[in-house]
C-alpha positions in Angstrom: 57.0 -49.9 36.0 56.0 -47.4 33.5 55.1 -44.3 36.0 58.5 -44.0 37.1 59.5 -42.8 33.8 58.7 -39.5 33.2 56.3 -38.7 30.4 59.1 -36.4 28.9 61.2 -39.5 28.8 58.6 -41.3 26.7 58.2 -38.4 24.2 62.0 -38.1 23.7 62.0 -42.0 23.3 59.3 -41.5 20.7 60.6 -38.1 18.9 63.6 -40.8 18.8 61.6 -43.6 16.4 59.8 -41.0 14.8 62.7 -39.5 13.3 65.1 -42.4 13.1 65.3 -41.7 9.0 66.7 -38.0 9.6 69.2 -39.3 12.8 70.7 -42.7 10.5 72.4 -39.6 8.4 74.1 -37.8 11.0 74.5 -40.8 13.8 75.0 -44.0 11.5 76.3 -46.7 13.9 76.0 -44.3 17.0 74.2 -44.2 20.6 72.6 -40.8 21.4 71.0 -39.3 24.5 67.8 -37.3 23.7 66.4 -34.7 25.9 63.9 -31.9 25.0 63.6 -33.8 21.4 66.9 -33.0 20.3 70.1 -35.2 20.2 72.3 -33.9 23.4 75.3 -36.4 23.0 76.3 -39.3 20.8 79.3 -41.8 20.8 80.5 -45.4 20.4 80.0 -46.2 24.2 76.3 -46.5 25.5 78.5 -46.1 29.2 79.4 -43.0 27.9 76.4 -41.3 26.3 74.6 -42.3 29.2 77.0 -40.7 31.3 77.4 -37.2 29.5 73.8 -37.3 28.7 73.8 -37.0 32.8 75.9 -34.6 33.2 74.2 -32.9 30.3 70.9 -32.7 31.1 71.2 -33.2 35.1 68.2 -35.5 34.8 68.6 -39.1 36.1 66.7 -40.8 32.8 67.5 -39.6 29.1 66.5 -42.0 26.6 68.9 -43.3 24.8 69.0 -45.7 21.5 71.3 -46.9 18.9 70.7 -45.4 15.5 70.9 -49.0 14.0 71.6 -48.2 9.9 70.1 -51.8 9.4 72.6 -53.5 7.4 73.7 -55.5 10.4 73.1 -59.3 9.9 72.4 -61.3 13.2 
């Protein structure tokens, strides 16, 4: 259900997309937490972002997203 994400979540997850060009330079390969549109953690484990990003922000839901550099093959 949409309403129980917070409409801060969904412009985080958006600020995210939006500058997905900009984050592939500095978090290639990487999860990241976003909160207040700004990167707040970033790691190898999505466990782990989502943990800090917790601890972090003190909020339940942070979006978080792998900065996919696109030159995986499925």
């Amino acid at each position: 259900n949409m309403n129980t994400v917070s409409k801060e979540f969904w412009d985080d997850q958006q600020w995210g997309f939006k500058h997905h060009a900009n984050l592939l330079q500095r978090f290639k390969d990487k999860w990241i937490a976003i909160s207040n549109k700004k990167v707040v953690c970033s790691g190898n484990n999505l466990s782990e972002v989502t943990e800090e990003a917790k601890k972090i922000t003190g909020k339940k839901e942070t979006p978080v997203m792998f900065v996919e550099c696109g030159a995986h093959l499925y």
